[in-house]
C-alpha positions as CSV (number, residue, x, y, z in Angstrom):
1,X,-31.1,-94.5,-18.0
2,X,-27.6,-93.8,-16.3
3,X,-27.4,-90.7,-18.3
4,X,-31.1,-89.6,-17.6
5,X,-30.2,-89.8,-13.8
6,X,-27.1,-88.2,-14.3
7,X,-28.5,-85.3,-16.4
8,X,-31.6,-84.4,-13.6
9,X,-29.0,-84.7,-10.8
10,X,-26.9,-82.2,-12.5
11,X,-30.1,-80.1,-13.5
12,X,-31.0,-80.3,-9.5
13,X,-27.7,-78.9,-8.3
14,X,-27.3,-76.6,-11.2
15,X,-30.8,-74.9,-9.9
16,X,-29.8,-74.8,-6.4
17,X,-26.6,-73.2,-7.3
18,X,-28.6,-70.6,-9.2
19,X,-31.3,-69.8,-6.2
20,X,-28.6,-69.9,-3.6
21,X,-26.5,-67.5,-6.5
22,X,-30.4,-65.2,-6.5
23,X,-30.6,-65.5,-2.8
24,X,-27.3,-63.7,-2.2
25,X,-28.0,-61.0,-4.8
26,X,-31.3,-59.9,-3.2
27,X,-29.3,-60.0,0.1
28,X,-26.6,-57.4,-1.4
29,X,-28.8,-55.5,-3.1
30,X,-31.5,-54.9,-0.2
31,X,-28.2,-54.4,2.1
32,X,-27.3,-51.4,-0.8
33,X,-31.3,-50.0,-1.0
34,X,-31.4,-50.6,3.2
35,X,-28.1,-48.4,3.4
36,X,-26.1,-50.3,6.1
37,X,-23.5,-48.2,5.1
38,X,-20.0,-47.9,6.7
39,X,-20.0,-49.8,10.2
40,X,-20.9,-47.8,13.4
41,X,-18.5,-45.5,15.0
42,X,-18.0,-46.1,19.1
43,X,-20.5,-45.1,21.3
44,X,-23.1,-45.1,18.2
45,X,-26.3,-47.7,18.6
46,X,-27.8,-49.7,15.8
47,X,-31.3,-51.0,15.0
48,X,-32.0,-54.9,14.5
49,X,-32.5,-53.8,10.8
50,X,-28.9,-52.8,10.5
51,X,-29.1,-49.1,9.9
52,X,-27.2,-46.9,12.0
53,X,-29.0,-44.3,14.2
54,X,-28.0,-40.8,15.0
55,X,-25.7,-40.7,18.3
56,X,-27.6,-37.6,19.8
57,X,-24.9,-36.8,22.5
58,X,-21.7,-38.4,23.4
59,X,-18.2,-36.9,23.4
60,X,-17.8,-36.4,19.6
61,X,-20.6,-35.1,18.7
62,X,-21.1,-32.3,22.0
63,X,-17.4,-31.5,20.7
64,X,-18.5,-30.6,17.1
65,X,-21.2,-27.9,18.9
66,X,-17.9,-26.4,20.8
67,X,-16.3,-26.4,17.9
68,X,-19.4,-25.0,15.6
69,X,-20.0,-22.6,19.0
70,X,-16.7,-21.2,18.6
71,X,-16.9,-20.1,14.5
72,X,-20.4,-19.2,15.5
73,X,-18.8,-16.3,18.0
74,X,-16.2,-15.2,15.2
75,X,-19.0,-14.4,12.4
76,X,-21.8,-13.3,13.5
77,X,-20.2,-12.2,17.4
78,X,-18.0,-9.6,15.0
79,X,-20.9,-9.3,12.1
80,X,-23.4,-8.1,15.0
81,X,-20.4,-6.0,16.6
82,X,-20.1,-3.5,13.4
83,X,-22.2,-1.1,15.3
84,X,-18.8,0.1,17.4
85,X,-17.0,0.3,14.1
86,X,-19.5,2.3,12.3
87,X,-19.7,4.7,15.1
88,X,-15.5,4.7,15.0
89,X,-15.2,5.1,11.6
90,X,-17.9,8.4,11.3
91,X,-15.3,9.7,13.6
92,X,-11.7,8.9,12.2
93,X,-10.8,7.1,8.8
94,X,-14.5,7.8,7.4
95,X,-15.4,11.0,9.0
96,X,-16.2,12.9,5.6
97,X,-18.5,9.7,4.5
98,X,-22.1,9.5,5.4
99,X,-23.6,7.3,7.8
100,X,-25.6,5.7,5.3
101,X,-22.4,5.1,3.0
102,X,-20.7,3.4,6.7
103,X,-23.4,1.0,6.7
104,X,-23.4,-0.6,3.5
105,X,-20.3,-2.3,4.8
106,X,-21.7,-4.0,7.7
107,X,-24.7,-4.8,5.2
108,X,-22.2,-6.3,2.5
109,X,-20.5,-8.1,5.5
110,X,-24.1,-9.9,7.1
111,X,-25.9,-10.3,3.6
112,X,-22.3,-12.0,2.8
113,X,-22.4,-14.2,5.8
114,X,-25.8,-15.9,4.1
115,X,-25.5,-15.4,0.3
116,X,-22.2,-17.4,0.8
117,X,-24.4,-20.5,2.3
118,X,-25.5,-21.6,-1.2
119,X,-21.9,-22.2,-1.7
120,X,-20.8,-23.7,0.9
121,X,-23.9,-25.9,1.5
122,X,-22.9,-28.1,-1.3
123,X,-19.7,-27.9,-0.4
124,X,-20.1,-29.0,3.2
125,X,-22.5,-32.0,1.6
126,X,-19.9,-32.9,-0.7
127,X,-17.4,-33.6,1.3
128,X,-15.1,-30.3,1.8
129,X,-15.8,-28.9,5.7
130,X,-12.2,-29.2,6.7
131,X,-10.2,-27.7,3.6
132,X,-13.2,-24.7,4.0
133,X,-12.6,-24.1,7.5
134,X,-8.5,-23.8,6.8
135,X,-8.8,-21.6,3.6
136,X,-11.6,-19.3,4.9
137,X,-10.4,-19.0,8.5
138,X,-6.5,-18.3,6.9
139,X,-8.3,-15.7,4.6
140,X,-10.5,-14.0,7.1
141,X,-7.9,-13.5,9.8
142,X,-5.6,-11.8,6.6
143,X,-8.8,-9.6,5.8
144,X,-8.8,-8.2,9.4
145,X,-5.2,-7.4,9.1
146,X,-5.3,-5.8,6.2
147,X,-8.1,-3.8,7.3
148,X,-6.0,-2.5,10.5
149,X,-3.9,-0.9,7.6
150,X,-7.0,0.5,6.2
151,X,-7.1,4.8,5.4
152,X,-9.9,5.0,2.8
153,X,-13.8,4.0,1.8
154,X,-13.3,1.4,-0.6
155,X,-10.3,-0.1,1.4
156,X,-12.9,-0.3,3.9
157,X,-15.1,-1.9,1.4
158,X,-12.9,-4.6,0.2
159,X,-11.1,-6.1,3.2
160,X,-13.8,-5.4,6.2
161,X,-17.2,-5.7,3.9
162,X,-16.1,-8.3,0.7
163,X,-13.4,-10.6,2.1
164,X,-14.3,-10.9,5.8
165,X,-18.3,-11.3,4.7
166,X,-17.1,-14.2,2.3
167,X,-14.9,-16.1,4.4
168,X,-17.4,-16.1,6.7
169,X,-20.1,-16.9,4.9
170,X,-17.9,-20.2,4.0
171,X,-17.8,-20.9,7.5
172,X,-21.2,-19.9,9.2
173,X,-23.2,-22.5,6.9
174,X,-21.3,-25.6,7.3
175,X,-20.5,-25.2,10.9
176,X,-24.5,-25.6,11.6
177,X,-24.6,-28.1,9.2
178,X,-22.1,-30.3,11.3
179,X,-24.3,-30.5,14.6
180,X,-27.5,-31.9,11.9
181,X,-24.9,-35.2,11.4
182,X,-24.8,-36.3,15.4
183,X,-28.3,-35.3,16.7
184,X,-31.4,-36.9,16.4
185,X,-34.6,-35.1,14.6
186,X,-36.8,-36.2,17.6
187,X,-33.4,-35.8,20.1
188,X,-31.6,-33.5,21.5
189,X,-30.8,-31.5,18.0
190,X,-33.2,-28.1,18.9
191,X,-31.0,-27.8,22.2
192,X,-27.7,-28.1,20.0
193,X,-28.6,-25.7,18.2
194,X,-29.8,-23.7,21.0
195,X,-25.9,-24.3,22.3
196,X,-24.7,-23.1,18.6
197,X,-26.4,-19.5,18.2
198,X,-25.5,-18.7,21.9
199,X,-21.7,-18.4,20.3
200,X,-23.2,-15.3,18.2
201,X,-24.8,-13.7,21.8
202,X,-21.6,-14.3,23.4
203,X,-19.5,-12.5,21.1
204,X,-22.0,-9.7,20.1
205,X,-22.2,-8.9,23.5
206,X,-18.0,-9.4,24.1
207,X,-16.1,-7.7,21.3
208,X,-18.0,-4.6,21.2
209,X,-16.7,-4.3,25.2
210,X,-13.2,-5.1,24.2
211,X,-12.9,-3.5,20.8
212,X,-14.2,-0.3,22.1
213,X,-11.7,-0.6,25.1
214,X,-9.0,-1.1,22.8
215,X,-9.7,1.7,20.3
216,X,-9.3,3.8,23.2
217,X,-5.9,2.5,24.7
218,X,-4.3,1.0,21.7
219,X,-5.2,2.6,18.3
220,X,-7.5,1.5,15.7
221,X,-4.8,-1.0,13.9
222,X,-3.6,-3.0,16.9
223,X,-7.3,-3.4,18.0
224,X,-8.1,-4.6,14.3
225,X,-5.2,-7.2,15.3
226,X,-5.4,-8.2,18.6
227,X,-9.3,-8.8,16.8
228,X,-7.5,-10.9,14.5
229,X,-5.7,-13.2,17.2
230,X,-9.3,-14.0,18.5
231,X,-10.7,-15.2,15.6
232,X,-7.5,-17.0,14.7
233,X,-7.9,-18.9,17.6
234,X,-11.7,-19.5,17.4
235,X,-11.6,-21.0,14.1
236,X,-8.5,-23.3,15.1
237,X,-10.9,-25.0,17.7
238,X,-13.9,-25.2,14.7
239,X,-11.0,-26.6,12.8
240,X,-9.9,-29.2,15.6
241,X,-13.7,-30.3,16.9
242,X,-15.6,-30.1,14.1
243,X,-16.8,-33.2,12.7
244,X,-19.1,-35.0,9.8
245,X,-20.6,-38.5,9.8
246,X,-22.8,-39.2,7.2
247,X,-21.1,-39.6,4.2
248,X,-20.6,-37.4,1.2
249,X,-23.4,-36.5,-1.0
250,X,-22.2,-36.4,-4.7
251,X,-24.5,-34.0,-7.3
252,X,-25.3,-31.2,-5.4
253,X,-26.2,-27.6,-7.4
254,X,-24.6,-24.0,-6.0
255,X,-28.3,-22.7,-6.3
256,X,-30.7,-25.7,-5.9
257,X,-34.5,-24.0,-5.9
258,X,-35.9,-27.6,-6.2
259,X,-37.5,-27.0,-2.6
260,X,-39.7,-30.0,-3.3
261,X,-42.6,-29.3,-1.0
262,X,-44.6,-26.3,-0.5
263,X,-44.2,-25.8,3.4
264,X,-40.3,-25.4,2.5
265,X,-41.0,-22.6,-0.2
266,X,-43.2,-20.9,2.6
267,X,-40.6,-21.4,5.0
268,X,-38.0,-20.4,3.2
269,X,-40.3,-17.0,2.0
270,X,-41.1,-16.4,5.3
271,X,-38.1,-16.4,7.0
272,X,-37.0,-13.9,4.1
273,X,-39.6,-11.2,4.9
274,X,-39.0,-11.5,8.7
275,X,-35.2,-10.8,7.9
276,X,-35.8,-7.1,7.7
277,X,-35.6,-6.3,11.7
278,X,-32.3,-8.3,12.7
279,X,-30.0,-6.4,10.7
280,X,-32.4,-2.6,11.6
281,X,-32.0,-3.0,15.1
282,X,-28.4,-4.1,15.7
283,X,-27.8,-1.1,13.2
284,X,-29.7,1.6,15.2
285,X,-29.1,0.1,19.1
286,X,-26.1,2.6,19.1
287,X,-27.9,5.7,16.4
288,X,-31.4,6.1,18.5
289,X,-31.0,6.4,21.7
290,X,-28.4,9.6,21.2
291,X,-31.1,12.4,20.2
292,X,-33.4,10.9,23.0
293,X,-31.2,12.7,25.6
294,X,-29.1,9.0,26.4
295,X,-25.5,9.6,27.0
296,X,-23.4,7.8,24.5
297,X,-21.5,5.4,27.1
298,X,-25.2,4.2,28.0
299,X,-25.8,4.0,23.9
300,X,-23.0,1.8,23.5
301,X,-23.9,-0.6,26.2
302,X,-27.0,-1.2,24.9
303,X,-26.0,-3.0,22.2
304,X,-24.0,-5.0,24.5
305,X,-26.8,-5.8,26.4
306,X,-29.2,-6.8,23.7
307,X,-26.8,-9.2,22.9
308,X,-26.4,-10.2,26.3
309,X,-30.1,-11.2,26.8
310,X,-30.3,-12.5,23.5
311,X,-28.1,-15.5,25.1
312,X,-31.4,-16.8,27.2
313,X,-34.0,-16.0,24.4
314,X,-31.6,-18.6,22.0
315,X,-31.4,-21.6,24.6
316,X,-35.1,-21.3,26.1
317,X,-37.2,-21.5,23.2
318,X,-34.7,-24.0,22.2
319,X,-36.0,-26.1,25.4
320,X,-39.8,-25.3,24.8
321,X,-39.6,-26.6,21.0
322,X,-37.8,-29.8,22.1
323,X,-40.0,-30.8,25.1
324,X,-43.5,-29.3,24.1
325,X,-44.6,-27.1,21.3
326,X,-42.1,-28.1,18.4
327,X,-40.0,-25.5,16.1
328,X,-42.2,-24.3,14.0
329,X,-44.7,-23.3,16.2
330,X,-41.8,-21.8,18.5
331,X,-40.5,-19.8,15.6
332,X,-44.1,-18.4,15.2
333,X,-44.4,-16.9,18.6
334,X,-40.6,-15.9,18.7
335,X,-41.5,-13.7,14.8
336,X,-44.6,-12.6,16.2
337,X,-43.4,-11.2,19.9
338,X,-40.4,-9.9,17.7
339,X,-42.3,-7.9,15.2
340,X,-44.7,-6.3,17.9
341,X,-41.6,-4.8,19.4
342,X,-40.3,-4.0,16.7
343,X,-43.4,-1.3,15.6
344,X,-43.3,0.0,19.3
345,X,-39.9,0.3,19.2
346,X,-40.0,3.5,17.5
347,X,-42.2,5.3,20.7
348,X,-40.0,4.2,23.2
349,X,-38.8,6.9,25.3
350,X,-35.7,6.8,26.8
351,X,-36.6,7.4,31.0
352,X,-34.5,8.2,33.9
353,X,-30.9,7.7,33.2
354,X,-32.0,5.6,29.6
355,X,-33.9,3.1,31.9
356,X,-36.5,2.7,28.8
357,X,-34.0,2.3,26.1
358,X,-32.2,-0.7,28.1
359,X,-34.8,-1.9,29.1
360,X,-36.3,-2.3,25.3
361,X,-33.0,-3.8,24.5
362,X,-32.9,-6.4,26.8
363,X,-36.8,-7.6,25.5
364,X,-35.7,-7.3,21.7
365,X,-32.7,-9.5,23.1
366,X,-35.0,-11.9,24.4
367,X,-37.8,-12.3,21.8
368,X,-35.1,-12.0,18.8
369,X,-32.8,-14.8,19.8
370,X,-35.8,-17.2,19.9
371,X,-36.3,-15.8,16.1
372,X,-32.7,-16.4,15.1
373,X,-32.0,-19.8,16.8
374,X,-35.2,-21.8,15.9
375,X,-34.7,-21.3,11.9
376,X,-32.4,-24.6,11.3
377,X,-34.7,-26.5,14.0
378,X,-37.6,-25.6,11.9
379,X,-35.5,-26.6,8.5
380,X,-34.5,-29.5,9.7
381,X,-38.2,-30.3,11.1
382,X,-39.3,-30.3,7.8
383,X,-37.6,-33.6,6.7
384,X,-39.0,-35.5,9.9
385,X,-42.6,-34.7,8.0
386,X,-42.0,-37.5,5.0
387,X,-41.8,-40.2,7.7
388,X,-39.7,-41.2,10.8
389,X,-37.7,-44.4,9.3
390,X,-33.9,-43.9,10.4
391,X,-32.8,-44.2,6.6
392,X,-35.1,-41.5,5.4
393,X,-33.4,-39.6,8.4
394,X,-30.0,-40.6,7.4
395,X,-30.6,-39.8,3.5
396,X,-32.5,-36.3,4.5
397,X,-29.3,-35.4,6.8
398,X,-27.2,-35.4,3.8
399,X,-28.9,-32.7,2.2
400,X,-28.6,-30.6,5.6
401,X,-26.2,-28.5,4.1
402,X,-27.8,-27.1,1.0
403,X,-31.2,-26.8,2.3
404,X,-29.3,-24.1,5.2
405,X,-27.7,-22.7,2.5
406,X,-30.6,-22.1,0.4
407,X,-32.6,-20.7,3.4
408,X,-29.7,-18.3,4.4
409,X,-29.5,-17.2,0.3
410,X,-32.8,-16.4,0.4
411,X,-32.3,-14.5,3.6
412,X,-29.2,-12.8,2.6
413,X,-30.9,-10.0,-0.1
414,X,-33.2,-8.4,2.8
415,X,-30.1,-8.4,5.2
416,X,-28.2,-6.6,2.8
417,X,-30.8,-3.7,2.1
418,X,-32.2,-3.6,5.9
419,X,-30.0,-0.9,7.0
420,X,-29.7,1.1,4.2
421,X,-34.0,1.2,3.5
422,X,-34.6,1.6,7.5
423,X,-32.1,4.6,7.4
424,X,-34.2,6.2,4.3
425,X,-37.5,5.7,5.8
426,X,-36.3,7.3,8.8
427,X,-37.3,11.1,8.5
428,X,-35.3,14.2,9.3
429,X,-38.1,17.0,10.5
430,X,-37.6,20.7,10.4
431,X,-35.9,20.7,14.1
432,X,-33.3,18.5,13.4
433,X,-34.7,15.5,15.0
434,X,-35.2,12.0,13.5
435,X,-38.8,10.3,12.9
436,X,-38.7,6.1,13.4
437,X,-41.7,5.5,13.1
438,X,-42.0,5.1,9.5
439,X,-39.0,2.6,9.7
440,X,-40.1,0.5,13.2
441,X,-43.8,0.2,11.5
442,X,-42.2,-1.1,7.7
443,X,-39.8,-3.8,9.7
444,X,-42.8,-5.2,12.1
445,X,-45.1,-5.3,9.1
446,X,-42.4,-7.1,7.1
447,X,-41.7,-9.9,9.9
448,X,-45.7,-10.2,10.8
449,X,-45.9,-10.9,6.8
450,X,-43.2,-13.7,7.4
451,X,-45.5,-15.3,10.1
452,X,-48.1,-15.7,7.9
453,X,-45.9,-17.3,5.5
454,X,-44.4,-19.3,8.1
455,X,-47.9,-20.2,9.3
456,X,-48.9,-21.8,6.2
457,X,-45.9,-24.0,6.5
458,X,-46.7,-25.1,10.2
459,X,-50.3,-26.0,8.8
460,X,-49.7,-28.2,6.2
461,X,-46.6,-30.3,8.2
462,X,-49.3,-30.7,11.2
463,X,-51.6,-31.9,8.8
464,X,-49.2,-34.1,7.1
465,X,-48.0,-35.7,10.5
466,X,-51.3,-35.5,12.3
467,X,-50.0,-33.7,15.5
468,X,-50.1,-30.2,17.1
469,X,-46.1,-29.6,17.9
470,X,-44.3,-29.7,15.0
């Protein structure tokens, strides 16, 4: 009877042992499926459930847009600045090459910018933004030296076109990625971005000033490096204020098409048909106004001044999408304003003292940086469509990276052949004169084609989510 006793209390305790033993393993395990993750940084807020929220402001996170703001301005402020160096080199180093040959390194050195993204996407998700930043930004500021030394085409080619447009493209993509960590979807992330794509405005409309004041007073090869100091110092400050927060994401692809839903294939399509005018109007700013009777110190501001405006058309859409129609639908009406212009373009006449060429430029500056700022809001939109639960969030900010990098490799192919097919459509009649229209009408159809693509995404998200600004 002892023994009996004995055996049931030890059966008891042996059974308590075992639920309190189950009880802690569901506890780990939901903690693991829940993602607490690492603790909270300071400043960062956290839900009763445990899972850590995005910041959406504080010191840390505003610096990473500075920092982001600044390799913004040294890509695409010098990728959208070729236009002065095209004009240069027809005159100097290049001046037995045709235009047409000139532009195909400003092409290689924008399509590079984005085909690079499906690089360092993965990279920038797995981990590597820092060591990226210090190799590309040592390599890009060795590229502009060498091309200050720079006599022939393919030298031209190689340093300018390949190795600038690749170190670039390893530091455009993950330097948006960064500000996607510290925002919130439903926060103050459009506006961030907004901040972001004002660095390329700032710098389009900036070195073209200085680079053409410099050709003039110091030579071609100590503008090319006094260029070179700039960007030195623009990428140290990415490479000081920069910051991730999520944690690495391990098994990323170089090329991942698995888009998953079919409002990110349109997207993604879209935004590749409406690349054809970005890359045709920078290019042709400084080569269409000179037969229309504008003098060429009014030519060449003009491109400073569409880059100028463009600074307001990136930061107020930016501030519509957040507070009232959303990104997609901001993006629509940015593409469509942009694409009408873009087919009158051609028939704009150039007025008293080039009054109708500037002031084209500074409406194409307006309704283009809406265009070019809204496309990672609108990517990043996308993931707030599958739910709003802060781990979802968390887990879809991961992939932030590759899903940029994806977009801009799909992108990069029309950017590459925009100048080069505008320049052949444009025809040479028996007077001498050019013919745009065949060129302005081909890019607006193009970019209206990408609304429509664009369109279909913005349908089936409101659908999904059961609102109107998305």
């Amino acid at each position: 009877m002892g023994s009996t006793q004995t055996y049931t209390h030890n059966l008891g305790h042996e059974r308590k042992e075992s639920a309190a033993t189950i009880a802690v393993n569901v506890d780990t395990s939901s903690k693991e499926v829940g993602g607490e993750g690492p603790k909270p940084e300071a400043g960062e807020e956290v839900e009763e459930g445990g899972e850590k929220e995005f910041p959406d402001g504080g010191l840390r996170a505003w610096g990473t847009v500075f920092g982001a703001f600044m390799i913004n301005f040294s890509c695409y402020g010098v990728v959208t600045s070729f236009g002065v160096f095209e004009q240069y080199y027809s005159t100097h180093q290049l001046s037995t090459s045709p235009l047409s040959a000139i532009a195909w390194i400003g092409s290689l050195q924008l399509a590079l910018v984005l085909l690079m993204g499906c690089v360092s996407g993965p990279l920038f998700d797995a981990g590597y933004l820092k060591p990226m930043i210090a190799g590309a930004g040592t390599f890009y500021v060795f590229c502009l030296f060498m091309t200050s030394l720079a006599t022939e085409f393919y030298q031209f080619v190689l340093a300018q076109g390949l190795g600038v447009g690749i170190c670039m493209g390893l530091l455009y993509s993950p330097a948006m990625s960064t500000i996607g960590h510290h925002f919130a979807p439903h926060g103050r992330k459009i506006v961030a971005f907004g901040v972001f794509s004002t660095g390329a405005s700032i710098g389009g409309a900036l070195v073209p000033i200085a680079m053409r004041r410099l050709l003039e007073s110091v030579g071609f090869a100590w503008a090319m490096r006094t260029l070179a100091f700039l960007v030195m110092f623009s990428i140290l400050c990415g490479f000081l204020f920069c910051n991730t927060r999520l944690p690495p994401r391990n098994g990323s692809r170089v090329l991942d098409f698995t888009f998953g839903t079919v409002h990110t294939a349109s997207l993604f399509l879209g935004r590749h048909s409406s690349a054809w005018v970005s890359m045709h109007q920078l290019a042709m700013a400084l080569r269409m106004p000179l037969p229309r009777g504008v003098d060429q110190s009014t030519a060449f501001y003009s491109l400073s001044l569409l880059n100028a405006l463009s600074i307001p058309g990136r930061l107020l859409p930016n501030l519509l999408a957040q507070r009232l129609a959303g990104p997609l639908n901001t993006l629509i009406a940015c593409c469509i304003l942009t694409g009408a212009l873009d087919i009158v373009w051609p028939f704009v006449r150039a007025g008293p003292g080039g009054a109708g060429v500037l002031g084209f430029n500074a409406a194409f500056g307006l309704a283009s940086g809406g265009y070019v700022s809204m496309l990672a809001p609108a990517i990043t939109s996308l993931d707030d469509s599958h739910g709003s639960n802060t781990h979802q969030q968390l887990k879809k900010g991961q992939t932030t990276g590759v899903k940029l990098g994806m977009a801009f490799f799909v992108t990069s192919f029309c950017w590459l052949a925009s100048a080069p097919v505008q320049g052949a459509l444009i025809r040479r009649r028996p007077g001498g004169t050019d013919e745009y229209w065949p060129a302005g009408v081909f890019s607006g159809a193009m970019v209206l084609l990408g609304v429509a693509m664009i369109g279909v995404a913005r349908w089936i998200v409101g659908r999904r989510m059961g609102r109107w600004d998305v």
